[in-house]
C-alpha positions as CSV (number, residue, x, y, z in Angstrom):
1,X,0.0,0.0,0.0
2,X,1.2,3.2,-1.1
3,X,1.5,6.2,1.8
4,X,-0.8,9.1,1.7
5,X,1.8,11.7,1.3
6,X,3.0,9.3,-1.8
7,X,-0.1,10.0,-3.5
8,X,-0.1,13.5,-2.6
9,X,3.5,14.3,-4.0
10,X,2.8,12.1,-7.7
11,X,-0.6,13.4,-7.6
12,X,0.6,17.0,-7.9
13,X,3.7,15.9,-9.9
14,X,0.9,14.4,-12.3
15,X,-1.8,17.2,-12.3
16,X,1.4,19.7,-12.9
17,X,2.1,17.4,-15.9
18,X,-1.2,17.6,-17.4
19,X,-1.6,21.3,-16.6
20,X,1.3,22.4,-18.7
21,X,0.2,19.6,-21.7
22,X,-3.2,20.7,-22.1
23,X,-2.4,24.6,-21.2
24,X,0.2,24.7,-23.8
25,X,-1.8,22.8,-26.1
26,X,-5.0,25.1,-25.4
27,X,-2.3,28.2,-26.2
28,X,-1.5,26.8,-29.7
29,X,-4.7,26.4,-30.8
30,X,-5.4,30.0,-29.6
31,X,-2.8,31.4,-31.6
32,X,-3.6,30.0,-34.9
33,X,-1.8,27.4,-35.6
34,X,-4.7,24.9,-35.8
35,X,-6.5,26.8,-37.8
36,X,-8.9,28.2,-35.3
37,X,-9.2,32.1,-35.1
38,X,-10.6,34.4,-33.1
39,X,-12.5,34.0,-30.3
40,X,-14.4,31.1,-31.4
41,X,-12.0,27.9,-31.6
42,X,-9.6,29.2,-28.3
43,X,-11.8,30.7,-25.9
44,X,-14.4,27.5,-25.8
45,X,-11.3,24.9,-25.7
46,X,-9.8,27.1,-22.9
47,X,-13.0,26.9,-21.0
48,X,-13.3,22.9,-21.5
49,X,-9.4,23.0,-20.9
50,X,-9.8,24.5,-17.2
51,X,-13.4,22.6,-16.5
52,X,-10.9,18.8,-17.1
53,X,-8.4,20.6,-14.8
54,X,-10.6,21.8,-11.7
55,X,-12.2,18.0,-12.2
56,X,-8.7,16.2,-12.2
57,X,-7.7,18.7,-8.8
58,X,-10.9,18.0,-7.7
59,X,-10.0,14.2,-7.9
60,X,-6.8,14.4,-6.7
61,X,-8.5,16.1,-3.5
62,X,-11.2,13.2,-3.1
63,X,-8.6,10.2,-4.0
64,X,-5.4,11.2,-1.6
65,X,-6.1,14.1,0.3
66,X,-9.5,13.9,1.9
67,X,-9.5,11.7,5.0
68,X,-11.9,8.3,4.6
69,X,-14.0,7.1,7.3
């Protein structure tokens, strides 16, 4: 069995991956270079981008943080 502070620390590690993945890739389609413009493409994957991040932190929270009874 893994430790609680384990989870904590890869758990972070983790969501810190995925943060910088998905915000980088959510930047790059802002700018163009998927060939969406404008406000249209960037500003709704930017919204779905940081809805997936609050739910994975929000995971993270309930899986290794929050004490079970």
């Amino acid at each position: 069995m893994v430790s609680r502070t384990m989870n904590i620390i890869t758990g972070l590690i983790a969501l810190a991956l995925v943060g910088t993945f998905t915000i980088g890739l959510t930047q790059s389609i802002s700018k163009g270079s998927a060939g969406f413009f404008g406000w249209g493409g960037g500003v709704i994957i930017a919204i779905i981008v940081g809805f997936v991040l609050l739910l994975a932190a929000y995971d993270l929270y309930d899986t290794a943080v929050r004490k079970k009874k």
